[in-house]
C-alpha positions in Angstrom: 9.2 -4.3 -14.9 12.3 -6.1 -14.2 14.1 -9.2 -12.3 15.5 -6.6 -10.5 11.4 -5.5 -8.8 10.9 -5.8 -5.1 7.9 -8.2 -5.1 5.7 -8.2 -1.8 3.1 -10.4 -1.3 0.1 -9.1 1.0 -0.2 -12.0 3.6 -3.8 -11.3 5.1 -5.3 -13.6 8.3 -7.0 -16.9 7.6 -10.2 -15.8 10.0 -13.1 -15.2 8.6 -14.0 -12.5 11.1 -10.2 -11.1 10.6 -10.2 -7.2 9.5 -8.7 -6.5 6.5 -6.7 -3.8 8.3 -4.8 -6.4 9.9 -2.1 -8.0 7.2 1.3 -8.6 6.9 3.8 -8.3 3.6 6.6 -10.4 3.0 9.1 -9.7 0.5 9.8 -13.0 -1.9 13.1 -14.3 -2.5 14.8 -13.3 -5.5 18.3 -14.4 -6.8 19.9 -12.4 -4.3 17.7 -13.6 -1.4 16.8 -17.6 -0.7 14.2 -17.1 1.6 10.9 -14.7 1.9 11.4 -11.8 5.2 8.7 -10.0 6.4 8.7 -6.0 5.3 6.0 -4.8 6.9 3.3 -5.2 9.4 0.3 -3.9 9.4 -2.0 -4.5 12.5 -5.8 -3.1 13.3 -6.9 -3.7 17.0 -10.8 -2.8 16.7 -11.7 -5.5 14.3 -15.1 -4.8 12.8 -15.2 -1.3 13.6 -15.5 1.9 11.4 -12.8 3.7 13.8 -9.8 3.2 15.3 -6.1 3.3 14.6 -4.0 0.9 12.3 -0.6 1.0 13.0 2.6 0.1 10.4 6.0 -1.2 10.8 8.3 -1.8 8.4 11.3 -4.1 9.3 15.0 -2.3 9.2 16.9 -4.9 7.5 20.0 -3.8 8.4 19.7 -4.2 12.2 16.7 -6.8 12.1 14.4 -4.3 14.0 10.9 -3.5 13.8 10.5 0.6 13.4 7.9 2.6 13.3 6.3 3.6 9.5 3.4 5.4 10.5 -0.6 5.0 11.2 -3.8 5.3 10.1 -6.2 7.1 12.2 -9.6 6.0 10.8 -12.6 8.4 11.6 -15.0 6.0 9.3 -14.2 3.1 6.3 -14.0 6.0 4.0 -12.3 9.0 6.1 -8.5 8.6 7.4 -5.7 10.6 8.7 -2.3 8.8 7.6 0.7 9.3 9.5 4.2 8.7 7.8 6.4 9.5 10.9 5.6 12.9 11.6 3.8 13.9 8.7 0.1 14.0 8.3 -1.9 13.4 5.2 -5.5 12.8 4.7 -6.7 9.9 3.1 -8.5 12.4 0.5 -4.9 13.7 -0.3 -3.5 9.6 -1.3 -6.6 9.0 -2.9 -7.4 12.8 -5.0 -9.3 12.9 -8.5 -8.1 14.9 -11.1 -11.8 15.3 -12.5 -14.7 13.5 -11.2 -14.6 11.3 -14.2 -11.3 9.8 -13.4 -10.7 6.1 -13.2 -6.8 7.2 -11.0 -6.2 7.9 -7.7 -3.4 10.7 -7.2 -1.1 11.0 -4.1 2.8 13.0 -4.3 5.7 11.4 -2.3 9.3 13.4 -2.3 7.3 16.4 -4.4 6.6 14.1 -7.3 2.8 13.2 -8.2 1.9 9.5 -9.1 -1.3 7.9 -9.6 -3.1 4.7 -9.4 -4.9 3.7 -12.0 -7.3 0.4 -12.4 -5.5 -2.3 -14.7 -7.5 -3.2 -18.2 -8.4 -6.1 -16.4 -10.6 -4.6 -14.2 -9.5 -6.0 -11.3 -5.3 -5.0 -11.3 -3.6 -1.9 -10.1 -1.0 -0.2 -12.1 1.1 3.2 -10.1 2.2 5.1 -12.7 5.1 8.7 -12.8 3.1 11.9 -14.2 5.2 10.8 -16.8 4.3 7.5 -17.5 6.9 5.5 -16.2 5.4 2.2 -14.0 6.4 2.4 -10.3 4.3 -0.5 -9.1 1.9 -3.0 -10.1 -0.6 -4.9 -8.0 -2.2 -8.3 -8.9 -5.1 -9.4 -7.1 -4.7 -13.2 -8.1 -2.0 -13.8 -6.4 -1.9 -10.5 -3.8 1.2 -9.4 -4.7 2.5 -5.9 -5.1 5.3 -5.6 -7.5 7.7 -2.4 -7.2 10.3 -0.8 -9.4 14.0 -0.1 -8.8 12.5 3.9 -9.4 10.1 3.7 -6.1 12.4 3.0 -3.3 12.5 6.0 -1.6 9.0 5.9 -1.7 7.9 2.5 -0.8 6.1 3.1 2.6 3.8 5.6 0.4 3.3 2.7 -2.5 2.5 0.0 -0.3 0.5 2.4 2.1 -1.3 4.2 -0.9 -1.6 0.6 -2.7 -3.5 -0.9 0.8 -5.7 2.2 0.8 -7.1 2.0 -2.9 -7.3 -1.7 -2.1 -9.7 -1.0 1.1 -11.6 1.4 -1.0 -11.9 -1.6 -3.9 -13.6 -3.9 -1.8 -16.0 -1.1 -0.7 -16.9 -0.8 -3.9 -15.8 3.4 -3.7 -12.7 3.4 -6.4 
């Protein structure tokens, strides 16, 4: 991974009682940006529910407006529907097995698979091509997602699919 990484930090509520569902993620400055802006919010009305709906916006940078990314229909802690604008993917689709032995989690974006696999640390994410390549990497320590150069036309899916395995994690369902 390079200088040249979009690094977002996954700024979750101070509350003890606050869902997890409910975060935002700033983008940190780099040596093109002084400051840290807000990319995405991410914001779970029905806190300490099994239902509900969690609702993203991702921040147009160009005109400073808040837009629509998608939602997350939730039908239990483990079932979801995902919507990225119009589209609809289960949560069974971001999250698929290749075998039932598998330590990755598969989704496709733009007709190319990816997966997420669990770090040899045990406790990191690393999003990997089919062919190899690193997309994204998360680091629980410090909450921050780190994302290739490669991944930005996919980034609502890899911070999306990235938040989902994450929920998953702290079930204790990888």
């Amino acid at each position: 991974m390079s200088t040249a990484d979009l690094v977002l930090q996954f700024l979750y509520p101070e509350s003890s009682n606050a869902d997890m569902r409910t975060f935002r993620v700033v983008q940190l400055p780099d040596e093109t940006t002084s400051e840290s802006e807000e990319l995405y919010k991410f914001h779970h009305p029905n806190t300490g529910t099994t239902t509900g709906v969690t609702s993203i916006q991702r921040k147009n940078l160009t005109t400073q407006r808040w837009e629509n990314a998608g939602q997350i229909e939730w039908t239990s802690n483990t079932n979801a529907t995902v919507y990225f604008g119009i589209e609809r993917v289960s949560m069974r689709e971001l999250r698929r097995l290749k075998k039932s032995s598998s330590r990755s989690r598969r989704f496709k974006a733009s007709g190319t698979e990816y997966k997420w696999k669990i770090a040899d640390n045990e406790i990191d994410m690393i999003c990997v091509s089919t062919r190899g390549k690193v997309v994204a990497a998360w680091s629980h320590e410090l909450n921050i997602l780190r994302v290739t150069d490669r991944a930005d036309g996919i980034l609502d899916r890899v911070v999306v699919t990235c938040f989902l395995n994450l929920w998953m994690k702290t079930l204790r369902l990888w």
